[in-house]
Backbone as CSV, one residue per row, in Angstrom:
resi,resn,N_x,N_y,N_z,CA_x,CA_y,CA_z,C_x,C_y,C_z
1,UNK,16.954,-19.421,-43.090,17.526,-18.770,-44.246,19.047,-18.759,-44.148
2,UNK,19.692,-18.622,-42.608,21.029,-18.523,-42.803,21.605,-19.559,-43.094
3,UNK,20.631,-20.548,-42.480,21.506,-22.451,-42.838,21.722,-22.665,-44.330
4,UNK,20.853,-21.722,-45.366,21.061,-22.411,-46.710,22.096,-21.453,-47.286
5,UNK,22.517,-20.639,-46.622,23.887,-20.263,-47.143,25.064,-20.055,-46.402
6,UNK,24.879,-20.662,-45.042,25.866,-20.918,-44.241,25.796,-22.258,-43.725
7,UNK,25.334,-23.478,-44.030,25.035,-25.024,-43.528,25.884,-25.608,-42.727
8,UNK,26.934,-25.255,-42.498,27.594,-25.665,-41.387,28.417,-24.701,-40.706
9,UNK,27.212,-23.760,-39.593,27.548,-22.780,-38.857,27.872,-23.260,-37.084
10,UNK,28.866,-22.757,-36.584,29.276,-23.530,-35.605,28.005,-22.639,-34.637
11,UNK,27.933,-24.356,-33.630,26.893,-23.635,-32.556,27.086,-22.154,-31.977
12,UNK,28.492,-22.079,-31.719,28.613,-20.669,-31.140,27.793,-19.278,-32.091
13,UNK,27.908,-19.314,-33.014,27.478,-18.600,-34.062,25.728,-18.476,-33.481
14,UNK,25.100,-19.655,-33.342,23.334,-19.357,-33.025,23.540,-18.483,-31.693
15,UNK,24.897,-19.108,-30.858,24.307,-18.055,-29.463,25.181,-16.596,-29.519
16,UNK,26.036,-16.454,-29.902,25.931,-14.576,-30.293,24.667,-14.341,-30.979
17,UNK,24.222,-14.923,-32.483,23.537,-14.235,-32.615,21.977,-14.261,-31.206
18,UNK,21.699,-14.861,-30.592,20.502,-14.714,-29.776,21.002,-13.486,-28.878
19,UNK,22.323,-13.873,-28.389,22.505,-12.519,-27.489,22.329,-11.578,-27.872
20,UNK,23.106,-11.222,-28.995,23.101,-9.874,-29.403,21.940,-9.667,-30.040
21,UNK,21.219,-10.074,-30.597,20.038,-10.122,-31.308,18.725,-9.230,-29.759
22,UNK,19.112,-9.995,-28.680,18.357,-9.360,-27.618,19.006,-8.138,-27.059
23,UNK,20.338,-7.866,-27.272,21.037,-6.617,-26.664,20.316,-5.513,-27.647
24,UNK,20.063,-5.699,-29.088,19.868,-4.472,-29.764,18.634,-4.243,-29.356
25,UNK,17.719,-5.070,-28.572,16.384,-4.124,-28.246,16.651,-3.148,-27.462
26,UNK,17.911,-2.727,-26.790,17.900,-1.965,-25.950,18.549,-0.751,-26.956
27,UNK,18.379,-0.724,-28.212,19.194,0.452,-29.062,17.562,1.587,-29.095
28,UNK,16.713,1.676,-29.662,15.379,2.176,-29.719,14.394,2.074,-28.626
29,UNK,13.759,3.036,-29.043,12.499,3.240,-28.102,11.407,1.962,-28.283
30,UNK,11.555,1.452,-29.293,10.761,0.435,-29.649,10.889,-0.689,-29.251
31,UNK,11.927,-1.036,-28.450,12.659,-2.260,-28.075,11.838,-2.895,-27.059
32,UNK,11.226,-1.994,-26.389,10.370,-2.541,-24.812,8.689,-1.127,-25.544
33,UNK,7.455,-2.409,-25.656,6.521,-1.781,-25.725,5.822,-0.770,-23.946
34,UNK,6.769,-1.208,-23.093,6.672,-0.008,-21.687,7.324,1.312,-22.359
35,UNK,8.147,1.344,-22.903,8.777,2.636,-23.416,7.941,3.474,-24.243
36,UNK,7.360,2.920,-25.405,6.433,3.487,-26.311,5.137,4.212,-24.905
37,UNK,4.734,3.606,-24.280,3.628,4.106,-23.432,3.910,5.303,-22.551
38,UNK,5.023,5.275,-22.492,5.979,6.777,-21.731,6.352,8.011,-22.836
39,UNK,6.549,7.536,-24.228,6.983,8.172,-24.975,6.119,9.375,-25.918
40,UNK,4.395,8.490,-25.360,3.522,8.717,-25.856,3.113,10.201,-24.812
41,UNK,3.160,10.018,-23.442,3.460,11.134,-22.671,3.904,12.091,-22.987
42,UNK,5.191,12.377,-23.437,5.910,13.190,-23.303,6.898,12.742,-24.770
43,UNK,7.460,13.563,-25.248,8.143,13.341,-26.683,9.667,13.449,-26.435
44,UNK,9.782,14.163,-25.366,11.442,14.507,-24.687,11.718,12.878,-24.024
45,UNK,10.972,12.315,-23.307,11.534,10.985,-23.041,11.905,10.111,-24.320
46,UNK,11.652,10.233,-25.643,12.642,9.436,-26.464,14.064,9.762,-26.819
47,UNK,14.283,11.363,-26.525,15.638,11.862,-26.761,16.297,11.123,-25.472
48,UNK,15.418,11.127,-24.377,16.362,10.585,-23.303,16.562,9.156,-23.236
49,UNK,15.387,8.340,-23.715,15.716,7.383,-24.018,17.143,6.489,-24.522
50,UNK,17.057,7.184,-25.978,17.218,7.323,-26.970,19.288,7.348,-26.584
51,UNK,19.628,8.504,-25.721,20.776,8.785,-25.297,21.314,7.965,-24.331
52,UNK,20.333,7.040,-23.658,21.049,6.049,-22.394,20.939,4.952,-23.278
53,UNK,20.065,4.513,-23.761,19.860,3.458,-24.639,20.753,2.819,-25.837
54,UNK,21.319,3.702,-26.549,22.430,3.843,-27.085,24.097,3.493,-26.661
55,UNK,24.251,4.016,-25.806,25.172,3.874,-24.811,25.283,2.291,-23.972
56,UNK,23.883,2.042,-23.298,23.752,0.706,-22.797,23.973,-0.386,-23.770
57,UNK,23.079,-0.115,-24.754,23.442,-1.015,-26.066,24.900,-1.122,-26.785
58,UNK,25.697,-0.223,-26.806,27.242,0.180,-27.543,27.670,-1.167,-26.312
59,UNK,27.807,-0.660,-25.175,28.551,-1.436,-23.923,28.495,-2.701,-23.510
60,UNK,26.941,-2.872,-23.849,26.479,-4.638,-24.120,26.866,-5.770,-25.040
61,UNK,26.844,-4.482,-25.784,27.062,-5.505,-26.853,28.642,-5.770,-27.419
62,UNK,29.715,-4.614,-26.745,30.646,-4.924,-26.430,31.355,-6.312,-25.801
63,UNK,30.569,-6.175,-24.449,30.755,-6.818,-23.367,30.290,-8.491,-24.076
64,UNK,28.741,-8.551,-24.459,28.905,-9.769,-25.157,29.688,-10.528,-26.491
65,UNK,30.280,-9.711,-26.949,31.053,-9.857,-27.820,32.267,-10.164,-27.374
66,UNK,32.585,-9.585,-26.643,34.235,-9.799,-25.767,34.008,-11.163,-24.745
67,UNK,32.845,-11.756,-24.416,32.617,-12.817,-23.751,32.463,-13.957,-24.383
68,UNK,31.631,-13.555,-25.839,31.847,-14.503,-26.692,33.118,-15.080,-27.652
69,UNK,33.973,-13.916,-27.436,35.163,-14.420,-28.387,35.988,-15.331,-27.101
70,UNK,35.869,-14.633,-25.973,36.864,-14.893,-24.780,36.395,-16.579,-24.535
71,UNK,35.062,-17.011,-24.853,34.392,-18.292,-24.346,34.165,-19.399,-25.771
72,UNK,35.131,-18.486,-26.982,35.534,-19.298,-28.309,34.143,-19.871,-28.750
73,UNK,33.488,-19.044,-28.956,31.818,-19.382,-29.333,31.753,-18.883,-30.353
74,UNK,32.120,-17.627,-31.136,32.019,-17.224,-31.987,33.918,-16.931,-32.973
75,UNK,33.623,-17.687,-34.116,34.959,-17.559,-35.119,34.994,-15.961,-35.515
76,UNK,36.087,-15.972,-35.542,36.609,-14.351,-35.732,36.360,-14.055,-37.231
């Protein structure tokens, strides 16, 4: 879908999006079906989740973003 309205997207463009596309599983509880099975336990492990998860994800996806501009993969 993105090729027919972006058709000549530079390669760098497919690999942010895969990275980051895999960093946001770490934003929700839903991201890893091991989490849901813990969550189901106990209802306080998604707030905690929920609060590291967030954080890991903000920093990741920082970090790949700042690696990807730094490694000229992705146009500004």
């Amino acid at each position: 879908m993105l090729l027919t309205v972006w058709p000549d997207i530079p390669s760098g463009v497919f690999i942010g999006l895969a990275v980051l596309s895999t960093l946001a599983g770490n934003f929700v509880l839903v991201g890893s079906s091991a989490n849901l099975i813990v969550a189901e336990r106990a209802l306080m492990a998604f707030y905690e989740h929920a609060t590291t998860g967030i954080q890991i994800t903000i920093l990741s996806m920082l970090s790949a973003g700042l690696w990807l501009w730094i490694a000229n993969l992705m146009p500004l």
